[in-house]
C-alpha positions in Angstrom: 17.5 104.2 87.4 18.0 101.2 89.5 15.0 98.1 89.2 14.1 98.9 92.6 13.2 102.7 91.9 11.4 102.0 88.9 9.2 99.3 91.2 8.2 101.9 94.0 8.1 104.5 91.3 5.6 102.6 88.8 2.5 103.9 87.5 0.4 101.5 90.0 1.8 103.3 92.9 1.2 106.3 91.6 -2.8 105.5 90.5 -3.2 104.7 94.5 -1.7 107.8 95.8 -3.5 109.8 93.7 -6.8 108.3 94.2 -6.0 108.8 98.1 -5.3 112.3 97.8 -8.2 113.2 95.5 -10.6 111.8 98.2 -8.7 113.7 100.5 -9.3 116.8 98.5 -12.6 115.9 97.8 -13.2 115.7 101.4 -11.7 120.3 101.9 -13.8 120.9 99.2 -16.9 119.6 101.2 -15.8 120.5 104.1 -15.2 124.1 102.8 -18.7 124.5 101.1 -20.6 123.2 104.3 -18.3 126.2 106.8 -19.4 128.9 103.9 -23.2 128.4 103.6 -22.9 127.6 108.0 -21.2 130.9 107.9 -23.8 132.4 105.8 -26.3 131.1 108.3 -25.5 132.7 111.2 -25.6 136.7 109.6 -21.9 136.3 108.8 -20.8 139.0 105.8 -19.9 137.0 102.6 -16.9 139.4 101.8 -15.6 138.7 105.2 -15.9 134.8 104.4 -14.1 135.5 101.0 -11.3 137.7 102.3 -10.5 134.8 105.2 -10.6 131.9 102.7 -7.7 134.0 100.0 -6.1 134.9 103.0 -5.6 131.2 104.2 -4.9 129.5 101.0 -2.1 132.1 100.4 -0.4 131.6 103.7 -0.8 127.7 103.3 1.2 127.5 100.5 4.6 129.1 101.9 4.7 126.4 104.6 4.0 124.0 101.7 7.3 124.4 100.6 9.0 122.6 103.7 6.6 120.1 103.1 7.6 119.7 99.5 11.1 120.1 100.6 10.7 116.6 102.6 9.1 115.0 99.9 11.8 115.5 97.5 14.5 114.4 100.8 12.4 111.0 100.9 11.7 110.1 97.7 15.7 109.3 96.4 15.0 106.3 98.9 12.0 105.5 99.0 10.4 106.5 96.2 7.7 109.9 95.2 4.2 108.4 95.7 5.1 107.1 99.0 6.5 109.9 100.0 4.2 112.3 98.5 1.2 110.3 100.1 3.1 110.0 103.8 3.8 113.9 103.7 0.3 114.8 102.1 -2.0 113.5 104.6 -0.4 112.6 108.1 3.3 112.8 108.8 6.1 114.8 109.8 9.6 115.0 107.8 11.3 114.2 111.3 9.6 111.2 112.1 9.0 109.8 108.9 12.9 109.8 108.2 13.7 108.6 111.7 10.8 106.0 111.5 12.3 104.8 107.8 15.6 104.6 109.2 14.9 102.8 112.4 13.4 99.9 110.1 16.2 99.7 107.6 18.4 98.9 110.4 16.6 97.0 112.2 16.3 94.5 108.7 20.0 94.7 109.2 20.5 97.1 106.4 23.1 99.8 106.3 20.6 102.9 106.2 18.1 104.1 103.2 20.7 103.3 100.8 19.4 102.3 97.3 21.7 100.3 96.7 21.1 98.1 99.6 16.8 98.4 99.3 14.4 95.8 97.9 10.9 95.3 97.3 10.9 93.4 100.9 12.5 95.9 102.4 10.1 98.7 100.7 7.3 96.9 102.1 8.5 96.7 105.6 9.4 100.0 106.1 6.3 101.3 104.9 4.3 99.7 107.3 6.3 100.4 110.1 5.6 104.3 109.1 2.1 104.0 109.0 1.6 101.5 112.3 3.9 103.8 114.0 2.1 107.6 113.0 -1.3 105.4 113.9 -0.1 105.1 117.7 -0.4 108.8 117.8 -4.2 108.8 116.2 -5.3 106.3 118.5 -4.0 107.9 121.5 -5.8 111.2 120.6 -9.2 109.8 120.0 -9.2 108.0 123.1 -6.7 109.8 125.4 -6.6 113.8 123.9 -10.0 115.5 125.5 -9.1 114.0 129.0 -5.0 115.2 128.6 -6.0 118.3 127.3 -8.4 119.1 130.2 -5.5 118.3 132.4 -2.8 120.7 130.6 -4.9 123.5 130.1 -6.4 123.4 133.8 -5.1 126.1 135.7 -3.1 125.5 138.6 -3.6 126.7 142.1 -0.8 128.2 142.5 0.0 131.7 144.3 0.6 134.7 141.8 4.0 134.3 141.3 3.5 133.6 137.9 4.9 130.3 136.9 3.7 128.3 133.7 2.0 125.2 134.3 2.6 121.9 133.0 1.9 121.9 129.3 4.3 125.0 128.8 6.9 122.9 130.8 6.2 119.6 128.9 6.2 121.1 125.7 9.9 122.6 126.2 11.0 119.4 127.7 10.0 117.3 124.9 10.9 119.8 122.2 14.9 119.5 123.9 14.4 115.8 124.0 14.1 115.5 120.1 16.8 118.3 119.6 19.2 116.1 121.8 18.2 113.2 120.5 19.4 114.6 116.3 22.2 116.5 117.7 23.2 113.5 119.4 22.8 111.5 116.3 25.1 114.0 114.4 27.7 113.9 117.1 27.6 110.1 116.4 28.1 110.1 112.7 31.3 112.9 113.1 33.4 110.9 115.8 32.8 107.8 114.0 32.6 108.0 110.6 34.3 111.8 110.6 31.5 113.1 109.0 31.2 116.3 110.1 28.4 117.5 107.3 25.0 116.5 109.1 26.4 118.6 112.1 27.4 121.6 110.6 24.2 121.8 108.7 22.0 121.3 111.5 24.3 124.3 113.1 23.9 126.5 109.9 20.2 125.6 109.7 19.3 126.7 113.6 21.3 129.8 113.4 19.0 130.9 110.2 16.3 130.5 112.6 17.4 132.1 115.3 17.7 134.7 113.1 14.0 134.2 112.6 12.8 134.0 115.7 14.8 137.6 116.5 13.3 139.2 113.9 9.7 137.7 114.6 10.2 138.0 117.8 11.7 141.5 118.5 11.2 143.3 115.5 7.8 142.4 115.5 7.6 140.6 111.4 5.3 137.9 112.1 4.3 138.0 108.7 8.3 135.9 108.7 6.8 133.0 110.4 5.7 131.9 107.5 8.9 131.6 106.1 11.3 130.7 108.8 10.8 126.3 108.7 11.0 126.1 104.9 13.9 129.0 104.3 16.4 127.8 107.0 15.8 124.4 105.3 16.7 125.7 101.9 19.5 127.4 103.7 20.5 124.3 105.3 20.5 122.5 102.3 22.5 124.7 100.4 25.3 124.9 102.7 25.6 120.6 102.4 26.0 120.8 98.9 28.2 123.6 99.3 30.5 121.6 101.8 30.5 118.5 99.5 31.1 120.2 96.2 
């Protein structure tokens, strides 16, 4: 192991992230007893309250995997705690690899090489995650209840029923981003004829789509749970695959 991953993978690091996350936890756990005896309160049955608390822990834990996915994705560069913590309490595996990337080369680095990483550099890119993820907080406490009353107001429109902004917003952007990666991986095959990050990303949304048919039209919701974290797998797989 290089003196660099040793650094953002010390036991220091570690006693912080941890100490986050258990007050995190700490903070469910409160949380969690105060909505039970609030439940109990109000005349609501106890077994009721019991069978909805097993029934969401269970389904958390399948879309864990994803998570857990990203975390093991992030930390060859940038170390576990970091990415453990990023992943843990706010943070998407998109944006926080986009984010890290962005200020690698911005320093003038190649990418999230290791080879090419410092302390400095560490440093850097870390804050650059966490001031950027903290534009999108700020925005919400100050900006979300009046956007939201906004999106969700209905339009006065005749009955010819059209969607209204927020369904047309939300496909727009979601496009945006796919363009934005798929244009990325177009990038990195015609110049460096690397044709691996394409073909996965291909692989990856035709698992899916398979999803969403069977979700969608076959009517197995309970697959939803499943879908994000197995085309990943299955997306992964198929790079090592094609590299072997």
């Amino acid at each position: 192991m290089s003196e660099y991953l040793k650094q953002v993978n010390s036991l220091p690091f570690y006693l912080i992230v941890g100490g986050v996350l258990l007050f995190i936890l700490i903070m469910c756990v409160v949380f969690l007893v105060k909505s039970y005896r609030a439940g109990i309160a109000i005349g609501m049955d106890k077994k009721v309250m019991r069978r909805a608390i097993m029934s969401s822990a269970t389904f958390s834990v399948l879309p864990a995997v994803s998570i857990l996915l990203g975390v093991i994705a992030l930390s060859g560069s940038l170390g576990v705690p970091l990415s453990w913590l990023r992943l843990s309490v706010v943070g998407a595996l998109q944006y926080e690899l986009n984010v890290a990337e962005i200020a690698a080369t911005g320093m003038g680095l190649s990418g999230l090489k290791v080879s090419e990483l410092s302390i400095a550099a560490f440093t850097t890119i870390a804050l650059v995650m966490t001031a950027g993820i903290l534009s999108g907080i700020t925005c919400c406490i100050f900006g979300l209840k009046k956007y939201l009353g906004k999106v969700q107001k209905k339009e006065k429109r005749a009955d010819n029923g059209r969607p209204g902004f927020g369904t047309y917003a939300t496909i727009a952007m979601f496009i945006g981003l796919c363009s934005a990666y798929i244009g990325s991986y177009v990038g990195t095959w015609t110049a460096f004829k690397n044709s691996t990050p394409l073909l996965v990303a291909g692989i990856s949304g035709l698992a899916m789509a398979v999803f969403e048919y069977l979700i969608g039209k076959k009517k197995m919701e309970w697959l939803e749970n499943f879908s994000i974290a197995v085309s990943m797998i299955i997306g992964m797989a198929a790079a090592v695959l094609m590299n072997l």
